[in-house]
C-alpha positions as CSV (number, residue, x, y, z in Angstrom):
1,X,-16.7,-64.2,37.0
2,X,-15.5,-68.2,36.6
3,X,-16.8,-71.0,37.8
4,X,-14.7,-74.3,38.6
5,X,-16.2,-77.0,40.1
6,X,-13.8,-79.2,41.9
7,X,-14.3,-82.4,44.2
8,X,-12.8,-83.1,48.0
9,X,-11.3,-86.2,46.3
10,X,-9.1,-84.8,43.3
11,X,-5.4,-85.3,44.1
12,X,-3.9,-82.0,41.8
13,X,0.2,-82.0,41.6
14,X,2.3,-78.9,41.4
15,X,1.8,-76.5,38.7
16,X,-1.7,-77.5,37.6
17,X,-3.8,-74.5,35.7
18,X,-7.3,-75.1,36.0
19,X,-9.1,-73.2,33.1
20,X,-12.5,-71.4,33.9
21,X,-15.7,-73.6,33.6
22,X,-13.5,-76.9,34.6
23,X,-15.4,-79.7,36.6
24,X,-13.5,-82.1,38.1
25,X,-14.3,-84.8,39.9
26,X,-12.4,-88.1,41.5
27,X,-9.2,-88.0,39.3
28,X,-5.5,-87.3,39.5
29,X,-3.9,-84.4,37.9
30,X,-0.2,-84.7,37.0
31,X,2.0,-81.7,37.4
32,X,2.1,-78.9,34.8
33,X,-1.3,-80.4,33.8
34,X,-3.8,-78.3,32.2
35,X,-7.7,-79.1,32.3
36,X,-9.5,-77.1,29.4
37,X,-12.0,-74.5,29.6
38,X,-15.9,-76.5,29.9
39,X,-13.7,-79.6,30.2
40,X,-14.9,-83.0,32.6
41,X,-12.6,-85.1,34.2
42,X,-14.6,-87.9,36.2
43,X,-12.4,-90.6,37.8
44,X,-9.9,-90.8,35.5
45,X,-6.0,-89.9,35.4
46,X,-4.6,-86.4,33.5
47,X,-1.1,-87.2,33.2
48,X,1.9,-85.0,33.6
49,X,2.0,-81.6,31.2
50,X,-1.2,-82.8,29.5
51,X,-3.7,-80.7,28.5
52,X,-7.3,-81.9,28.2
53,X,-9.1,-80.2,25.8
54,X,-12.4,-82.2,25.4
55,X,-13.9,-84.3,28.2
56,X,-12.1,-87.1,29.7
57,X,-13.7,-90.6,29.8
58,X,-14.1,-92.2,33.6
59,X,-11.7,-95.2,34.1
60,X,-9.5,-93.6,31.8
61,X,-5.9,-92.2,31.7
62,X,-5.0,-89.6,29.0
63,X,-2.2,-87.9,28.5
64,X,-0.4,-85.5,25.5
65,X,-0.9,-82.1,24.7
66,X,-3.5,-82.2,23.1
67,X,-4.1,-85.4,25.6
68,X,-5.4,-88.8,23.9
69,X,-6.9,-91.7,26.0
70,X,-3.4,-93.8,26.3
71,X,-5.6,-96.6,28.4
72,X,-8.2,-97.9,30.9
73,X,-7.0,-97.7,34.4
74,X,-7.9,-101.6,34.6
75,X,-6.1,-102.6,31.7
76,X,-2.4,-103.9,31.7
């Protein structure tokens, strides 16, 4: 049995593979994204054919394969 814990308020785009033990809560998911197994997302943005493989700051957007934090969301 796997466990993913996912929020009403995740917007997840086509393609996305969720891997068992994934929480994820108020963040975007690009397409053909991929949140780790035991991986958090929390308010941040997982860009397009990423794959987070350790936790993913809040207010952050991260992207690669293996995804890096590329920014804040605030910053410009």
């Amino acid at each position: 049995m796997t466990f993913q814990q996912i929020s009403s308020d995740v917007k997840i785009g086509q393609s996305v593979k969720i891997a068992p033990y994934a929480n994820i809560n108020g963040c975007t998911t690009g397409e053909n994204s991929r949140p780790g197994a035991f991986v958090e997302v929390q308010k941040g943005v997982l860009g397009a054919g990423s794959t987070a493989t350790k936790d993913v700051c809040q207010e952050t957007i991260v992207a690669g394969n293996p995804a890096r934090i590329l920014r804040g969301i605030d910053e410009r």
